[in-house]
C-alpha positions as CSV (number, residue, x, y, z in Angstrom):
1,X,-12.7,2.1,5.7
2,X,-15.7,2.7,3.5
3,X,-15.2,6.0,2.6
4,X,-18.9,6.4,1.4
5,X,-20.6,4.9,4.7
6,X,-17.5,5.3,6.8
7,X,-17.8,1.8,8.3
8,X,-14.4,-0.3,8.9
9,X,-14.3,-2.8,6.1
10,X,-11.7,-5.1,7.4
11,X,-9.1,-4.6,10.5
12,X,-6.2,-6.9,11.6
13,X,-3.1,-7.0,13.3
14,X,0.7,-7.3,11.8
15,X,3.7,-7.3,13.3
16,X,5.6,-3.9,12.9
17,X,8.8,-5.6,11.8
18,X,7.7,-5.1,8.4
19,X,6.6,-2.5,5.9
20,X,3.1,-1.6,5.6
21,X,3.7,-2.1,1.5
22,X,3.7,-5.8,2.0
23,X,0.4,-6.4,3.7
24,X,-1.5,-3.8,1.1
25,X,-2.1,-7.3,-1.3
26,X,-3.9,-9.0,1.7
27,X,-5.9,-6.8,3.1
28,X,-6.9,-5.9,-0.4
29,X,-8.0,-9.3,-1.4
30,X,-9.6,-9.8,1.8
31,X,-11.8,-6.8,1.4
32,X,-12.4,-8.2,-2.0
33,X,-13.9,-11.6,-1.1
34,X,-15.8,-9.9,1.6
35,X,-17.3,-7.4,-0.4
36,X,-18.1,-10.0,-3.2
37,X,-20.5,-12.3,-1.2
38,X,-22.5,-9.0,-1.1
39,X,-22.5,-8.3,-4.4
40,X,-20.1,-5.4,-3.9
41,X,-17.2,-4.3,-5.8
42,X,-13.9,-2.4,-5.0
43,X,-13.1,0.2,-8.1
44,X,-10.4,2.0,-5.5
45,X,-8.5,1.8,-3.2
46,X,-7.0,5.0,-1.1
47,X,-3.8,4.2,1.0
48,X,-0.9,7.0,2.4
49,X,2.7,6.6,0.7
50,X,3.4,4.0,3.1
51,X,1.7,1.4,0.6
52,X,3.7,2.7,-2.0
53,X,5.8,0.0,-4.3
54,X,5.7,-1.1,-7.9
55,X,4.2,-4.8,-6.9
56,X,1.2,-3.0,-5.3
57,X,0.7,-0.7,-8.1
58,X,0.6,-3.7,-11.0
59,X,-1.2,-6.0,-8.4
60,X,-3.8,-3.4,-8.3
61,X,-4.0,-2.7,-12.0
62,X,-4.4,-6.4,-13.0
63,X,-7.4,-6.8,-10.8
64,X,-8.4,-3.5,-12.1
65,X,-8.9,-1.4,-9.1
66,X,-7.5,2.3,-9.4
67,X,-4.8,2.8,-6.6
68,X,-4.8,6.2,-5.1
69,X,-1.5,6.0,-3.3
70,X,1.3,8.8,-3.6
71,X,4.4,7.5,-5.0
72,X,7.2,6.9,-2.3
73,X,9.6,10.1,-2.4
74,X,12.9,8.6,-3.7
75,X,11.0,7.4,-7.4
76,X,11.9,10.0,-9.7
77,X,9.7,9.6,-13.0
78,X,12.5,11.1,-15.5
79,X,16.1,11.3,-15.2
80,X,17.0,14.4,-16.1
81,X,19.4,15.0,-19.7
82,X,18.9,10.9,-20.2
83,X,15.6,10.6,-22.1
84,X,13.7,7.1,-22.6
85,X,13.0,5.6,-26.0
86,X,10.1,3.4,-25.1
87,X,10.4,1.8,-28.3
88,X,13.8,0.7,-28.4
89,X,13.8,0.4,-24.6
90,X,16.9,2.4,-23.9
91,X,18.1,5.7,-22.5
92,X,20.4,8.5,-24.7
93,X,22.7,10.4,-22.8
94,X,23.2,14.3,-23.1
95,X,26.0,12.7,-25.3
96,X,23.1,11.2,-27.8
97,X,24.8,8.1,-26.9
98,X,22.4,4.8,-26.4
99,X,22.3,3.2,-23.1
100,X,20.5,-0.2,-24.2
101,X,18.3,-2.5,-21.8
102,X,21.3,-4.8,-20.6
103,X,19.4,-7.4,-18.0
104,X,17.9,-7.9,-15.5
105,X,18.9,-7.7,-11.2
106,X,18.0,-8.4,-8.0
107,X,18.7,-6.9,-4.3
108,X,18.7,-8.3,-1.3
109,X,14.8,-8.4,-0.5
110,X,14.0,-10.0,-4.1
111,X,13.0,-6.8,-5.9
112,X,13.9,-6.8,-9.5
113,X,15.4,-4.4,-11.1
114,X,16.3,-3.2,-15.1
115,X,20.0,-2.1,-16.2
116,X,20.9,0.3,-18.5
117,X,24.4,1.0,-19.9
118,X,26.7,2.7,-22.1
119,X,29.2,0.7,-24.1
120,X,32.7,1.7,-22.4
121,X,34.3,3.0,-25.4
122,X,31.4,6.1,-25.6
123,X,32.3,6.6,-22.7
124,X,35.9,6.5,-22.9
125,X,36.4,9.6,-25.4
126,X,33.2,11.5,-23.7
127,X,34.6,15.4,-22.3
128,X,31.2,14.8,-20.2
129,X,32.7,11.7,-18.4
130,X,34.4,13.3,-15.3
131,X,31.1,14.6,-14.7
132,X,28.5,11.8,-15.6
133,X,30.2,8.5,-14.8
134,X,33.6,9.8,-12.9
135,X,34.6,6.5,-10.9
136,X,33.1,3.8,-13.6
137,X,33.7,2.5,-17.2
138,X,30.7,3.6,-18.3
139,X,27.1,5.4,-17.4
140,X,24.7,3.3,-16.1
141,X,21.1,3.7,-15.0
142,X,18.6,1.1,-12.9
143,X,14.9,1.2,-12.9
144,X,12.3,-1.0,-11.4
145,X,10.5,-3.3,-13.7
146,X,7.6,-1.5,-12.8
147,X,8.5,1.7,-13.8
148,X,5.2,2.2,-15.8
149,X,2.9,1.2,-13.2
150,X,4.9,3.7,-11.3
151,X,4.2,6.4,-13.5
152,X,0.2,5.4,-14.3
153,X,1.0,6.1,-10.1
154,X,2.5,9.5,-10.2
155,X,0.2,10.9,-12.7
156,X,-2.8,10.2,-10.9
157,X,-1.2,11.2,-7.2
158,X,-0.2,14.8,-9.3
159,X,-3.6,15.1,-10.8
160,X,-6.5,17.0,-9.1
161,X,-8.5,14.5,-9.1
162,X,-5.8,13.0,-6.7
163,X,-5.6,15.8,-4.5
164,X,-9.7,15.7,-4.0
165,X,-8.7,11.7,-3.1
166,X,-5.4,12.6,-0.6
167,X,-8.1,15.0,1.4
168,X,-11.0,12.2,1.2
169,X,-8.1,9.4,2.7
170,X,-7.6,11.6,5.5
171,X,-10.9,12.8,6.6
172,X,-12.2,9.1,6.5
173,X,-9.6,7.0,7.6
174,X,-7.7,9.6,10.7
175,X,-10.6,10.4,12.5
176,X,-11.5,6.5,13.1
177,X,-7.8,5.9,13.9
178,X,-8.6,8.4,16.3
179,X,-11.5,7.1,17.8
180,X,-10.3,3.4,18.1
181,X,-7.2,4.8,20.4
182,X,-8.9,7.2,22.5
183,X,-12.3,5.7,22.6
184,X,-12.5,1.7,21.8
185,X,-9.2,0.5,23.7
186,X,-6.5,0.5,21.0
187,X,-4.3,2.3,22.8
188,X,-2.7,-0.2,24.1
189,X,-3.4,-3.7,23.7
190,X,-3.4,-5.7,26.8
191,X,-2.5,-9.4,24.9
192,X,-0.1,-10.8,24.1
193,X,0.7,-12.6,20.6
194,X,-0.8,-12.0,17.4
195,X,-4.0,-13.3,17.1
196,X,-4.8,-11.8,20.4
197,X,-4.1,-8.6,19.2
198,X,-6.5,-9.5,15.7
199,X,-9.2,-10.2,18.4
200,X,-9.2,-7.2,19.8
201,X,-9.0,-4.8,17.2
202,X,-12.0,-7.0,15.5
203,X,-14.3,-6.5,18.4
204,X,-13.6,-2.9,18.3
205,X,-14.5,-2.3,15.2
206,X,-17.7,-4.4,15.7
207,X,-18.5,-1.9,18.3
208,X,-17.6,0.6,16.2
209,X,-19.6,0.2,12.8
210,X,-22.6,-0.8,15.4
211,X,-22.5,2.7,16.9
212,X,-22.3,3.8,13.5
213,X,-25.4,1.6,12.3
214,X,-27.5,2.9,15.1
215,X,-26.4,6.3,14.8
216,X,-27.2,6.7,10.8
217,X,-29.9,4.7,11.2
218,X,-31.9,6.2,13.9
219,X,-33.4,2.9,15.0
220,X,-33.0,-0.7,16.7
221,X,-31.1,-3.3,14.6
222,X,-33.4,-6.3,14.2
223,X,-33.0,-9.2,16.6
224,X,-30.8,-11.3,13.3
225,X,-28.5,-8.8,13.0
226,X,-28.1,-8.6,17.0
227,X,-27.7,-12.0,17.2
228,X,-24.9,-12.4,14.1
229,X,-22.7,-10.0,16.5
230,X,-23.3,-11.9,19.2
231,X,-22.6,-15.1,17.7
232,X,-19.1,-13.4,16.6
233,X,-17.9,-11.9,20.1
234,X,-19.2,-15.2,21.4
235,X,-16.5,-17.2,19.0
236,X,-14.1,-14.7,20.1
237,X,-14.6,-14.1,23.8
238,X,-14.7,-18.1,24.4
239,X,-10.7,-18.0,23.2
240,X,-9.4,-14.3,24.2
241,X,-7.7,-15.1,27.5
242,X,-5.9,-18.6,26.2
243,X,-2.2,-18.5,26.1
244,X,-0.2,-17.4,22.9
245,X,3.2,-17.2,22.4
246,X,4.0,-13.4,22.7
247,X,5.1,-11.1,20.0
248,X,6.6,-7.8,20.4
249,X,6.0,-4.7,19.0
250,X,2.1,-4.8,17.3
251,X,0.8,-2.5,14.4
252,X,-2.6,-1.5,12.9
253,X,-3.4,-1.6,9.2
254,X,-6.6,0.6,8.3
């Protein structure tokens, strides 16, 4: 959604299978090329925690667009009593005993991640140890390689200029969800597969920034623009009912 016009900038269909994070970077560029052949650029982009992960957040920054999208709730910027020498690129314990960048690891969906750890013999002698690292050797401490991404993130989300961008997300984007279930046939989707679903969705939202056109505008569209919408449904409506392998469980990405 364009939060300035409130027009849909770009709709499709994914399966829900998968997290809404990992279709942020397409949807993204897509809007991006669109916008381009009109001379248009995105400076931001406004998305609910949903979108939240350190890939989007560096993606974003390198194709410098400003990501308003709240941190998910388990990153926690500082660990509390282990402070961070940037610097160095290690951790102290409460101790004042270096944990030192050790290498690098990665889970079982390919996100990397950094390790931090004491040397075994600080931690040996340590009074603290029951406490801090009771069934290990040593303390140890992971972070995402995109930790400061993350927290360019979480400043911005706690700022108040965030705040006024949280409220604008949800009065653009919620209402239009809205309408396009109640009003435009997104209910439910009556297709089956995929691309059938993509079809859909688009033509709704064709419908939808028309009404919107012809509402702000207070007048006819020419015949050009008439006939570009037509010449879209057309392309759609001559392949809508052809069979496609079905697909369960369908999701919408605003």
């Amino acid at each position: 959604m364009d939060t300035a016009d409130g027009v849909i900038s770009s709709i499709q269909a994914d399966f829900a299978d998968g997290r809404d994070s990992q279709y942020l970077q397409d949807i993204s560029l897509k809007v991006q090329d669109r916008l381009s052949k009109t001379e248009l650029i995105m400076t931001d982009i406004l998305a609910d925690a949903g979108y939240s992960n350190g890939s989007n957040y560096d993606f974003l920054e390198k194709r410098k667009v400003t990501g308003w999208i709240p941190v998910f709730g388990k990153y926690k910027p500082l660990i509390e009593g282990f402070p961070y020498n940037k610097e160095k690129d290690e951790y102290s314990c409460p101790m004042n005993k270096p944990l030192p960048f050790k290498g690098f690891s990665t889970n079982k969906d390919g996100t990397v991640f950094k390790n931090y750890w004491t040397a075994p013999r600080d931690c040996k002698a340590c009074p603290m140890k029951s406490s801090c690292a009771p069934n290990r050797k040593c303390k140890s401490i992971t972070r995402t390689i995109y930790d400061e991404p993350y927290l360019r993130a979480y400043a911005r989300q706690h700022s108040e200029r965030g705040r006024q961008m949280k409220n604008l997300r949800q009065s653009t984007v919620e209402p239009v969800f809205g309408s396009l279930t109640q009003f435009y046939g997104l209910r439910k989707i009556g297709v089956l597969g995929k691309a059938g679903a993509h079809k859909v969705m688009l033509m709704a939202a064709i419908a939808f920034n028309l009404k919107k056109y012809l509402k702000k505008g207070g007048r006819k569209p020419s015949m050009g623009i008439l006939e570009a919408i037509m010449d879209v449904l057309q392309g759609h409506l001559t392949t809508f009912y052809r069979h496609i392998r079905p697909r369960p469980f369908l999701q919408m990405a605003l």
